[in-house]
C-alpha positions as CSV (number, residue, x, y, z in Angstrom):
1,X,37.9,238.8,50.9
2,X,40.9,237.3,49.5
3,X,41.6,236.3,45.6
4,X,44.6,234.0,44.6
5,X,45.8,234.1,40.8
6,X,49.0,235.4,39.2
7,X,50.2,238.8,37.7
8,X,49.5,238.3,33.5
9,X,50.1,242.3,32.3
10,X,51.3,245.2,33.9
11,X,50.5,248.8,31.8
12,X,51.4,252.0,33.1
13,X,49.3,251.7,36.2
14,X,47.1,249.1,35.1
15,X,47.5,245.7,37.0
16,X,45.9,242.2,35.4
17,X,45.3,239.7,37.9
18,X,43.8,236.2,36.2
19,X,42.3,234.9,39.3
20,X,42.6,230.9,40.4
21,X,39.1,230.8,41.5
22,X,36.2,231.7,39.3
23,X,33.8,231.1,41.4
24,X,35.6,233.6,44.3
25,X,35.2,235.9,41.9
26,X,31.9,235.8,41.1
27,X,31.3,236.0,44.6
28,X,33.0,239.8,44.9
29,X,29.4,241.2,44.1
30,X,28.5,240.1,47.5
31,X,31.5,242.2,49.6
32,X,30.9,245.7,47.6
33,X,28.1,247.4,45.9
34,X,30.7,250.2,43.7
35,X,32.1,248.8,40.0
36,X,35.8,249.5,41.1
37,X,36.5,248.3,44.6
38,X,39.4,249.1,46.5
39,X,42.1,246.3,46.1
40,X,45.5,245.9,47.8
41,X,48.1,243.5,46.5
42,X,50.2,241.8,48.0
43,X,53.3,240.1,46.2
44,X,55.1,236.8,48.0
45,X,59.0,237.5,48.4
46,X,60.7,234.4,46.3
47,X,64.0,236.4,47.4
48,X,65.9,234.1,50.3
49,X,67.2,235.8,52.9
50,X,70.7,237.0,52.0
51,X,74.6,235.5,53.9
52,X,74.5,239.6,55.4
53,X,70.7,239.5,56.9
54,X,71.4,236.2,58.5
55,X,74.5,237.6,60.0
56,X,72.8,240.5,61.0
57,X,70.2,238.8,62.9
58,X,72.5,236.6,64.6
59,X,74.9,238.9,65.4
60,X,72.1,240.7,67.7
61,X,70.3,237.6,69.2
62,X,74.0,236.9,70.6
63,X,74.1,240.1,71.7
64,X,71.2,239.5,73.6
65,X,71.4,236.0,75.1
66,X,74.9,237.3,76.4
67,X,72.6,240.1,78.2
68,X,69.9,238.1,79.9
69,X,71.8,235.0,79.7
70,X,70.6,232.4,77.2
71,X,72.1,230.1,75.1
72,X,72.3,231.5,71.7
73,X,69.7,229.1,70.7
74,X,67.6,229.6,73.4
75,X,67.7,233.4,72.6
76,X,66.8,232.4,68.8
77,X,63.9,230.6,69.8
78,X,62.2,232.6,72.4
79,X,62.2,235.6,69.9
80,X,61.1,233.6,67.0
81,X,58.1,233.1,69.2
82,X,58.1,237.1,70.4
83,X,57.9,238.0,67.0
84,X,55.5,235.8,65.9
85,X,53.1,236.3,68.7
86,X,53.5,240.3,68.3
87,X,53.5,240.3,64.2
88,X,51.3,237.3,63.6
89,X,54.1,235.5,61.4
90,X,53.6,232.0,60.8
91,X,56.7,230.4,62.1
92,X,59.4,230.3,59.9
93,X,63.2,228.9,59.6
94,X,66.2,230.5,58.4
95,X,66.9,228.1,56.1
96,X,64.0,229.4,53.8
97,X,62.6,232.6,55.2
98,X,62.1,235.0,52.6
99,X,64.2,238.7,52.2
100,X,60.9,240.3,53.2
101,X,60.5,238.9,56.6
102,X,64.3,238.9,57.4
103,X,64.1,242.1,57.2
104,X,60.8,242.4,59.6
105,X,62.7,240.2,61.9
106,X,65.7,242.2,62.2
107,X,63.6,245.2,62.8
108,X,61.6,243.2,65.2
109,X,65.0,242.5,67.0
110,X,66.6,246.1,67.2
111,X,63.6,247.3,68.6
112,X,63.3,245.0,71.1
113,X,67.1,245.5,72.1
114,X,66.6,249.2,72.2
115,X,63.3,248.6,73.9
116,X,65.1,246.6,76.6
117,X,68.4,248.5,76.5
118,X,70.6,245.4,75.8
119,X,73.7,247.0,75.3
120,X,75.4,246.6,71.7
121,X,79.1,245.6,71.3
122,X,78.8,247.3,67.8
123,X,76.5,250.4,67.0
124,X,73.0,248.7,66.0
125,X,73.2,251.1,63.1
126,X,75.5,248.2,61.6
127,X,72.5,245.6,62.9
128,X,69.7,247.4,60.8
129,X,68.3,246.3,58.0
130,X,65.6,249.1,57.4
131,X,67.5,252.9,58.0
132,X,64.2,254.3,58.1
133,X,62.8,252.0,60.7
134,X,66.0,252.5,63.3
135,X,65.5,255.8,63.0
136,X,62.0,255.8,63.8
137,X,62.8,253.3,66.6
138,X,65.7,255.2,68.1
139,X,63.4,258.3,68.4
140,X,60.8,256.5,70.2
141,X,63.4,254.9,73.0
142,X,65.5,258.6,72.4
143,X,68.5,256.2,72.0
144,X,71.4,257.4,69.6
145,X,71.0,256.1,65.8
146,X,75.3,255.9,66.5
147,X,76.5,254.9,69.7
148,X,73.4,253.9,71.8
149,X,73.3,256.3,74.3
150,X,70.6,258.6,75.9
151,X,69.5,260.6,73.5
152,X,67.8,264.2,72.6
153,X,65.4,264.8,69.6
154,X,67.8,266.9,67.0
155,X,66.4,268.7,64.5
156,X,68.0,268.5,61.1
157,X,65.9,271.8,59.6
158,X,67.1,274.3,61.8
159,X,64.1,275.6,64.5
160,X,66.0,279.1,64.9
161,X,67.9,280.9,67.9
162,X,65.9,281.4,70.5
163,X,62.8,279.1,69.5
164,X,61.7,277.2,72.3
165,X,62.2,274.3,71.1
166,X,59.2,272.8,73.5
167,X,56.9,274.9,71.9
168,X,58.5,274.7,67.9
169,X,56.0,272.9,65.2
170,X,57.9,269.9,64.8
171,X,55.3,268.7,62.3
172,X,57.4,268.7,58.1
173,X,60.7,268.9,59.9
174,X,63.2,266.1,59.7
175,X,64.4,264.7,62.6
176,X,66.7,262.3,64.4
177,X,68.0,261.0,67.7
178,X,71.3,262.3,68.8
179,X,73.1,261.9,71.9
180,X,75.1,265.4,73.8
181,X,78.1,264.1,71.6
182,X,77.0,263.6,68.4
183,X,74.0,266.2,68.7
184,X,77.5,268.8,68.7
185,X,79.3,267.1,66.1
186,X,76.1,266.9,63.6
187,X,75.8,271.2,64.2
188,X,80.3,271.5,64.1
189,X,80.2,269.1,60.8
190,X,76.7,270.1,59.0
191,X,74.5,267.6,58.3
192,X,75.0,266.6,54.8
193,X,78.9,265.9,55.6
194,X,77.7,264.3,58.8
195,X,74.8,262.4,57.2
196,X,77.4,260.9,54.8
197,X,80.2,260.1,57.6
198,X,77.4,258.0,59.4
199,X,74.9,257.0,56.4
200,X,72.0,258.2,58.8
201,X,68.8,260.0,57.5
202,X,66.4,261.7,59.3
203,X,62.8,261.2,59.3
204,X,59.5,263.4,58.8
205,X,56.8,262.3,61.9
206,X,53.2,262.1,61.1
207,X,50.9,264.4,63.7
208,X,49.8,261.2,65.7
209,X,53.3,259.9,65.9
210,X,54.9,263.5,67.0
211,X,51.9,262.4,69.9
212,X,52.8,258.7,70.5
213,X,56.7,259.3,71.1
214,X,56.1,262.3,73.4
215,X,57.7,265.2,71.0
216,X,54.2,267.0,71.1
217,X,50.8,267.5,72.3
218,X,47.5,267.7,70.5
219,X,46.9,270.6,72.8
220,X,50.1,272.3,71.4
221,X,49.5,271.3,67.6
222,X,45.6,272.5,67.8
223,X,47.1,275.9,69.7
224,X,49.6,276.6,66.9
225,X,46.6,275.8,64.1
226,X,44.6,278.5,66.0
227,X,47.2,281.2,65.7
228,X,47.7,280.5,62.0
């Protein structure tokens, strides 16, 4: 069930919520049966989007309609209604959207462009609005977090010479999606002087997502587990 009300203290991690509704609340009784029910909460974003987040998102919606051949506004419509049909976003407008879901959008947008391969006049690492989600994306369409091209999984925390790196844990390490070129220059610069040329991060895969994006197999992961 939902409860609407505002945010009256905050203490350490103590949260008071007075409630609009009281008789919604007395009505929790009736969804659990345990005194201290899980809760998430979830704050509305009264930032507006920001001058550099509109850019962004137009700047790669003109990217696109110049690839399959919209007008720009035709482009901005049809994935106003992508997004909102994948994400379940009411419609919005950029004239009020909130920081929050321009940021979603944006993500929404290089994902789709990488998805589809719409090729970028600028690196879409200058498009993003969430580092953490490109990278994740850019792993998952092995396209390179710099220049776009095909790319290899590289592994930030060293896997060792002469470590298959098809049968290498991957699980804890860092990793990112490099292409031939920038795979060399990342091990001929280091990575924390090539992490800081680029402002590129790498990210730490959960089991089931090592699984979804191909980088390994239960089989492989329940093999290793055996031999520890």
């Amino acid at each position: 069930m939902e409860l609407w009300g505002r945010i009256t203290g905050i203490s350490g991690h103590k949260v008071t919520l007075s409630v609009e509704s009281l008789e919604e609340l007395a009505s929790l009784s009736l969804y659990t049966t345990v005194e201290q029910p899980e809760a998430v909460l979830q704050i509305s974003d009264d930032r507006h989007i920001s001058p550099v987040q509109r850019k962004k998102a137009y700047a790669i919606m003109g990217e696109m309609a110049n690839y399959f051949g919209y007008f720009p506004d035709e482009m901005k419509e049809w994935m106003k209604y992508f997004f909102e049909a994948e994400t379940g976003h009411e419609y919005f407008s950029f004239a009020t959207v909130d920081m929050t879901t321009a940021r979603e959008f944006i993500t929404f947008l290089l994902e789709y462009a990488l998805r589809h391969h719409v090729p970028m006049s600028k690196s879409a690492l200058e498009y993003q609005d969430d580092l953490e989600a490109y990278m994740y994306q850019s792993l998952k369409y092995r396209s390179c977090v710099i220049c776009g091209k095909h790319a290899d999984v590289h592994h930030i925390d060293a896997v060792g010479r002469g470590n298959d790196r098809n049968l290498v844990d991957h699980r804890g390490r860092r990793l990112i999606a490099l292409c031939r070129e920038h795979h060399q220059l990342a091990h001929n610069m280091g990575w924390p002087s090539f992490s800081a040329e680029y402002h590129v991060v790498g990210v730490t895969l959960k089991p089931e997502d090592l699984i979804r994006l191909g980088i390994m197999t239960k089989k492989r992961m329940e093999e290793l587990d055996h031999d520890k």
